[in-house]
N, C-alpha and C positions, 0 to 999 in steps of 0.2 A: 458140392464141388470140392477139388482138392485143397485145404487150407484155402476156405473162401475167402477173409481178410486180408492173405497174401494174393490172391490169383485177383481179387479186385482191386487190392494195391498197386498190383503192376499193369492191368491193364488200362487204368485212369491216369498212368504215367503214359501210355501210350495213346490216347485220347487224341492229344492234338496233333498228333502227327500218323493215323493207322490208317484215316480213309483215303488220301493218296492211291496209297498201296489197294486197298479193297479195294478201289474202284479203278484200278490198271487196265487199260484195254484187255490184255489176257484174260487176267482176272473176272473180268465184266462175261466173256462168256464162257466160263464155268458156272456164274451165277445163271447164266439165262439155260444151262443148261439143264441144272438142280430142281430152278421152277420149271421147265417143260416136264421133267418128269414127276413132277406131280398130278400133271394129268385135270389143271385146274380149271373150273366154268364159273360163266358169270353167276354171281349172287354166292359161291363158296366164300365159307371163313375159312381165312388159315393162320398158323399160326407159327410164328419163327422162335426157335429156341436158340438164345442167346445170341439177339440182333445185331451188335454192335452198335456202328454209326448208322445202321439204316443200309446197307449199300444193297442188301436183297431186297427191300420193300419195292423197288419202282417196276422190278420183274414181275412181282405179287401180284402188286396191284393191277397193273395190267391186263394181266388173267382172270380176278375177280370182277374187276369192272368197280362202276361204282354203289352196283346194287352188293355188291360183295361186303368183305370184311376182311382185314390185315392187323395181325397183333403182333408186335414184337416182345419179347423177354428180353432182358437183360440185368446184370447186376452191376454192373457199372455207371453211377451218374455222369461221370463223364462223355461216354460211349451216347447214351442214352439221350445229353443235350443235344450232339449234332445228329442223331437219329429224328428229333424231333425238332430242329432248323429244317432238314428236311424234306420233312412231310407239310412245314408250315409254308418252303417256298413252292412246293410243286400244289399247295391247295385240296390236298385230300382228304377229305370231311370223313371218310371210310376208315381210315388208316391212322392207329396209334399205337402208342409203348407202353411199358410200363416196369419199375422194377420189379424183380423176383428172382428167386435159383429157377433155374431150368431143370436141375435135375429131382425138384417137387413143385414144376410149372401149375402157376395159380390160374388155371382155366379147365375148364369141366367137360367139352363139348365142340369139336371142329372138324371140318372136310380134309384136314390136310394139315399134317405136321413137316417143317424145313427144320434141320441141321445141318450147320456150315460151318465148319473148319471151329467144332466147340467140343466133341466127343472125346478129346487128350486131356479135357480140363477135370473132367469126371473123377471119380476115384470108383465109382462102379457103374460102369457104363450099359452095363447088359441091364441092370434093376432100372435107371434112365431112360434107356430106350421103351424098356418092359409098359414103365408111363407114359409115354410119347404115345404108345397103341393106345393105352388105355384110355385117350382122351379123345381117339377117334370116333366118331358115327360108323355105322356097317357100311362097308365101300371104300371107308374113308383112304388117301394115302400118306406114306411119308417119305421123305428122302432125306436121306445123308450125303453133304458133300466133305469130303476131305481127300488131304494131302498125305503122302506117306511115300517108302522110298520102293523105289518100283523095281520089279523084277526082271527087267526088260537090262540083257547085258548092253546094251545101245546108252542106257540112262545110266553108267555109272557116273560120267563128271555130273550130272542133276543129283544123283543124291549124295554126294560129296558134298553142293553145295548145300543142298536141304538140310543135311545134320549139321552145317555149320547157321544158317539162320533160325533153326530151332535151339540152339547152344544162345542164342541173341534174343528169340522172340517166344521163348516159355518161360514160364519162372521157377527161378533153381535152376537153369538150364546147365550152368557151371557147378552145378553141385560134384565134387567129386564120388567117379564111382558111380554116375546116373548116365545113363543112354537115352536121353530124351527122344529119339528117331528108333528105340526098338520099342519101349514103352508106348509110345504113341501107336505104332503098327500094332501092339499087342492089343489096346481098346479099339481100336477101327476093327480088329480081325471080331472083337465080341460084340459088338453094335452090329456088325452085317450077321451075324450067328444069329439072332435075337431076331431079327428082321426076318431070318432067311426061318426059321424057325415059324414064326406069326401072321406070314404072309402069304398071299399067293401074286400071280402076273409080277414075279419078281424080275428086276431091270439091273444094270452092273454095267455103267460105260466112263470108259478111262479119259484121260487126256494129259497133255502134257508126257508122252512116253511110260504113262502109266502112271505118272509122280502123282498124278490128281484123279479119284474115281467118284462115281455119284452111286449109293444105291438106293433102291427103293422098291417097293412094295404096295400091294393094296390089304387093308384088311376086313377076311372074310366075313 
């Protein structure tokens, strides 16, 4: 990740106050959109790259069932405690975390890889993704969800405000001289390359006027 001691710095400052927000009604169904397109059956393991508080595991789980399997990543202990409040009040013997980088995720073997709004954090997100495949079974699929500013002349005041809550909610966002909302578009555009590249029954569905896209893939 990008200056991981800074990028886990600032997200352990946002710890107690991020799942709110992740878990916004809105919010909630872009998640249930991200796991539908995984495409996931009972007894699949899958696996999320950089979990946060948990807020995609109850979508996961769901689709796995209990014969299944859910592993979250992340690097932030913070993130990571209420990830695993969690999964201890919903009771899910299937479903755990654990620290790691996601972008040399410490797992060997799963049905199904989720990214969610983690692919800006990268410093080489195509070589990232490239391992995300690499840890799939034959079939296996993945999906990426994120945020970026949308081409849609209807969504100019959304990404107005997008580039000003990315200016708030990345790190360095105020660096002078840094366009956090182009930089960002620029690794979303090479994570779907990588994907579009690797995969076949490839999927692309927008929402929020375009500001928010899922894609995903299976691979052959």
């Amino acid at each position: 990740m990008s200056d991981m001691s800074r990028v886990t710095d600032f997200y352990e400052g946002l710890a107690s106050w991020y799942d709110p927000l992740a878990t916004a009604p809105v919010v909630r169904g872009w998640r249930a959109m991200a796991a539908e397109e995984l495409s996931l059956s009972a007894g699949d393991t899958v696996v999320e790259m950089g979990c946060g508080t948990g807020a995609n595991l109850p979508y996961l789980r769901e689709r796995v069932g209990s014969e299944g399997r859910v592993v979250g990543i992340d690097l932030t202990p913070g993130m990571l405690d209420r990830a695993r409040t969690r999964i201890e009040r919903a009771g899910w013997a299937n479903v755990s975390v654990c620290r790691g980088d996601a972008a040399r995720p410490p797992v060997t073997e799963a049905d199904a890889v989720l990214g969610s709004f983690v692919v800006g954090l990268f410093d080489d997100p195509a070589t990232t993704v490239d391992r995300w495949l690499d840890v799939l079974r034959p079939d296996g699929r993945i999906a990426i969800l994120e945020a970026g500013r949308s081409e849609r002349t209807v969504a100019a005041p959304l990404n107005l405000a997008f580039r000003l809550f990315l200016r708030f909610s990345s790190p360095g966002g105020w660096q002078r001289g840094r366009s956090p909302a182009r930089e960002l578009d620029r690794k979303i555009t090479t994570a779907q390359e990588v994907i579009a590249a690797r995969t076949v029954e490839r999927r692309y569905r927008t929402a929020a006027l375009g500001l928010v896209s899922v894609t995903s893939g299976r691979l052959e």
